[in-house]
MARLUM-196663 format. One line per field, with one value per residue (C-alpha): residue in three letters; residue number from 1; x, y, z. Coordinates in Angstrom, 2 decimals. Example, Ala and Ser with C-alpha at 12.3 -4.5 7.8 and 13.67 -1.06 7.14 Angstrom:
<atoms>
residu (ALA / SER)
num (1 / 2)
east (12.30 / 13.67)
north (-4.50 / -1.06)
up (7.80 / 7.14)
</atoms>
This chain:
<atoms>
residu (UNK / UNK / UNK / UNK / UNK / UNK / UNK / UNK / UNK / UNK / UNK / UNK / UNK / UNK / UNK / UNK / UNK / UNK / UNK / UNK / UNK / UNK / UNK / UNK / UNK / UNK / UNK / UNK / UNK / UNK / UNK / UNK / UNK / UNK / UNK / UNK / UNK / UNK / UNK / UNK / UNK / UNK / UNK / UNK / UNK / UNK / UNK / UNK / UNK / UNK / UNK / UNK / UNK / UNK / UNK / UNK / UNK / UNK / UNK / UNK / UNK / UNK / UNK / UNK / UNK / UNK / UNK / UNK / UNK / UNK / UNK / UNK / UNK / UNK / UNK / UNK / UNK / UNK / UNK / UNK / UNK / UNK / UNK / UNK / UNK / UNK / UNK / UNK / UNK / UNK / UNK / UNK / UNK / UNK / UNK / UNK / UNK / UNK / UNK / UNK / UNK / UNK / UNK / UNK / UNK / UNK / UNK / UNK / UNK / UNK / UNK / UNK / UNK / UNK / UNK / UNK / UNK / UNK / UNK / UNK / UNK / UNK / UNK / UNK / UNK / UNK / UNK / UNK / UNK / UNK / UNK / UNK / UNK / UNK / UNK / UNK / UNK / UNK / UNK / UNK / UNK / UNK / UNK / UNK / UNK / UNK / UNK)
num (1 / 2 / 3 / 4 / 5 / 6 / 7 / 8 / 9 / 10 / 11 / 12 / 13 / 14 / 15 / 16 / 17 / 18 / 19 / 20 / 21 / 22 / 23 / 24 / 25 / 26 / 27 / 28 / 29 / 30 / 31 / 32 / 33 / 34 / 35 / 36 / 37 / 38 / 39 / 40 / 41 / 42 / 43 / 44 / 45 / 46 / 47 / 48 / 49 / 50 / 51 / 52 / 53 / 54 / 55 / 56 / 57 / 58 / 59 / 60 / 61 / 62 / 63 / 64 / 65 / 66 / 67 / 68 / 69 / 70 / 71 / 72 / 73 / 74 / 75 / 76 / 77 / 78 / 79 / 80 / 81 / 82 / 83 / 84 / 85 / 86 / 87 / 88 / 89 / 90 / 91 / 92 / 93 / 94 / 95 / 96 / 97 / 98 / 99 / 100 / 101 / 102 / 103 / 104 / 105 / 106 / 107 / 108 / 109 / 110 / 111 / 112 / 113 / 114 / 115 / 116 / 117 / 118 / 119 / 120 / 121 / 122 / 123 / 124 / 125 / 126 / 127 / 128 / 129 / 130 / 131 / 132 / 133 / 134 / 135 / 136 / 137 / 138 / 139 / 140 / 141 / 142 / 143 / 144 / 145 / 146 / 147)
east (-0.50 / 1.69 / 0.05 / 1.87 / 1.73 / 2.49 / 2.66 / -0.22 / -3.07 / -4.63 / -4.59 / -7.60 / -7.63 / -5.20 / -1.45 / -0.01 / -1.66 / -0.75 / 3.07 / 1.53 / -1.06 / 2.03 / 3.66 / 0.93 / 0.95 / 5.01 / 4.34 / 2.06 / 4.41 / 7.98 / 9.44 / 7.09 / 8.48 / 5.30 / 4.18 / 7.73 / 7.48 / 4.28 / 5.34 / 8.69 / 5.93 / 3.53 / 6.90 / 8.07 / 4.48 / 5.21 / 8.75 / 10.24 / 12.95 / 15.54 / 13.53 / 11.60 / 15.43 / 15.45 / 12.23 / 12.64 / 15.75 / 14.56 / 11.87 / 15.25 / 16.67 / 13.64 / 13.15 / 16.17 / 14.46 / 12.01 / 11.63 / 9.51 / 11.59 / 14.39 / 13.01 / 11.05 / 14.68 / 16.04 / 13.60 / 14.30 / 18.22 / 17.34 / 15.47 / 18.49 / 20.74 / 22.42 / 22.74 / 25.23 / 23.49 / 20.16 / 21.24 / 22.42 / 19.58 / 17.81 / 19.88 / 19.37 / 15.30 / 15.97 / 18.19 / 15.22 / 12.20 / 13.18 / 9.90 / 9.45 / 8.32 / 8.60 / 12.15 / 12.76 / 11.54 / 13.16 / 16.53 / 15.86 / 15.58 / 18.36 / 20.48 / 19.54 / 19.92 / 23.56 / 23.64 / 23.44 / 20.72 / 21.60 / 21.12 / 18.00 / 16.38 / 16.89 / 15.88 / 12.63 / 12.69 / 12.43 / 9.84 / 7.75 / 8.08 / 6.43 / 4.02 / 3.19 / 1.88 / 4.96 / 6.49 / 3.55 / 5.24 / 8.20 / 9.34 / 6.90 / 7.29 / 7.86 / 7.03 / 4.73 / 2.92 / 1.74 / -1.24)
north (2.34 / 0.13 / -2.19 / -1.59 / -5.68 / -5.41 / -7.57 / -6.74 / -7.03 / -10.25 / -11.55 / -13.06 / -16.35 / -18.95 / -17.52 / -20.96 / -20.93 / -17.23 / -18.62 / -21.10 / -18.78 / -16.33 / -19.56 / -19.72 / -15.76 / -16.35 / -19.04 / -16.88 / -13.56 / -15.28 / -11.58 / -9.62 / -7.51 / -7.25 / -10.92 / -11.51 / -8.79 / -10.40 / -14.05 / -12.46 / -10.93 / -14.41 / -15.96 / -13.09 / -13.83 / -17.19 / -16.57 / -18.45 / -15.40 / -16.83 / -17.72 / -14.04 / -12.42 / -14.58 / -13.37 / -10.06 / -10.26 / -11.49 / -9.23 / -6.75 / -8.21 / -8.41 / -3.93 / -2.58 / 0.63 / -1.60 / 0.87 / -1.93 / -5.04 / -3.34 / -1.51 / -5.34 / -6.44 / -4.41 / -5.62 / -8.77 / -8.64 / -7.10 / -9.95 / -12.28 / -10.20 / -8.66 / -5.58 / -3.43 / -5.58 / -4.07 / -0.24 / -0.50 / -2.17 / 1.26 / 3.56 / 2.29 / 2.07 / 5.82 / 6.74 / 5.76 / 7.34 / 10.15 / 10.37 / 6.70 / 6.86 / 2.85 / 3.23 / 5.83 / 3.88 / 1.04 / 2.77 / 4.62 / 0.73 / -0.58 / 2.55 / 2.31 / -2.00 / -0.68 / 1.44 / 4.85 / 6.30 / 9.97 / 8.93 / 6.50 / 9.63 / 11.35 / 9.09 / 8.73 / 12.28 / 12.69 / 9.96 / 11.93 / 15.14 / 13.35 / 11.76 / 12.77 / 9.23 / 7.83 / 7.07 / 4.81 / 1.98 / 1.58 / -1.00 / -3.52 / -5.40 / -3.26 / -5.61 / -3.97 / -5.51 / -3.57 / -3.67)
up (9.14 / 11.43 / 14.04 / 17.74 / 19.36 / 22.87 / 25.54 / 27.36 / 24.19 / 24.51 / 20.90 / 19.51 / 17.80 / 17.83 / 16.08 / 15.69 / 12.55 / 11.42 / 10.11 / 7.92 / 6.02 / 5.50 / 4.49 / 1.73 / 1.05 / 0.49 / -1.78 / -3.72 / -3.67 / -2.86 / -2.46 / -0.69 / 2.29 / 4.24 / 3.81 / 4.90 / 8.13 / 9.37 / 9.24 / 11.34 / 14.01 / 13.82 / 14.78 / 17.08 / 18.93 / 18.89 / 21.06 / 17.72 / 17.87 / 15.85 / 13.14 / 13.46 / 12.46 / 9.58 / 8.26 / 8.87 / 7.04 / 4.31 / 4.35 / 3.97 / 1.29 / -0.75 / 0.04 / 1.99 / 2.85 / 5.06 / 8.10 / 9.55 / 9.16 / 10.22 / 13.58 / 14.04 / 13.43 / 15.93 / 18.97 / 18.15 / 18.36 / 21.49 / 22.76 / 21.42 / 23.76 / 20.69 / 21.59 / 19.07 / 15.81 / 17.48 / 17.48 / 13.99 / 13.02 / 14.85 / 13.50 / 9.90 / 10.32 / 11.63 / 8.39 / 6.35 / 8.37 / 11.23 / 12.51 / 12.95 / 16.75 / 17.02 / 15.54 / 18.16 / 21.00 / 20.07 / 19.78 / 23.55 / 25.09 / 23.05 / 24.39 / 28.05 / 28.13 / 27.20 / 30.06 / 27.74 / 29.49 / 28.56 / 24.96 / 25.62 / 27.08 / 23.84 / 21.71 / 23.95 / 24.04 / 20.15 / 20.11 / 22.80 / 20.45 / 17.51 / 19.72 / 23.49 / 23.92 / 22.78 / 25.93 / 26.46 / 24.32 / 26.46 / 26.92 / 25.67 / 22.75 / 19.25 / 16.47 / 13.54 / 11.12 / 7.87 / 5.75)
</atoms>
């Protein structure tokens, strides 16, 4: 089950060292997508966006079908200011799992920071059908890690 980080959760311990033991993970399984996912949300915590993309990219190339790398890949084109890279990166994550609520979220803020807000409220609206809580994680920060 997925891990929502948002802004507002105070995180416990220190993360500076959280990219280094998933250094040390990678080392151990080079091509493992969820080693590769959470060092892209250590970094993501970090604010180290650019290098976040690149491991959730990798994280894609090692398991295309990554619903998680590529919705975490989405918020953080977002972030970047990259808008149309950030709803294909939703609508892929979507293609792979429909009822994906972060993947729906995610795709509402993309849509309304592009000024669709018809289509950002049916996105959100989808989300809020799978989950009434859903609109809950708008618009805070997306990233998940996995188990």
């Amino acid at each position: 089950m997925p891990q929502l980080i948002t802004p507002e959760i105070v995180r416990k311990g220190d993360n500076r060292d959280a990219p280094r033991a998933y250094n040390d993970a990678t080392v151990q399984n080079p091509h493992s997508p969820t080693v590769l996912n959470n060092i892209g949300v250590a970094l993501e915590r970090q604010g180290r966006y650019e290098e976040a993309l690149a491991a959730f990219s990798a994280a894609l190339v090692c398991d295309n079908d990554d619903v998680y790398a590529w919705n975490n890949r989405a918020v953080i084109l977002t972030r970047l200011g990259r808008l149309q890279e950030a709803v294909l990166s939703c609508t892929q994550a979507l293609a792979i799992d429909r009822s994906c609520i972060f993947a729906w979220v995610t795709y509402g803020t993309v849509l309304s920071r592009l000024g669709k807000y018809p289509e950002a409220e049916s996105a959100l609206a989808v989300a809020e059908d799978l989950d009434p809580q859903a609109r809950a994680l708008y618009p805070g920060n997306l990233t998940m890690t996995r188990a």
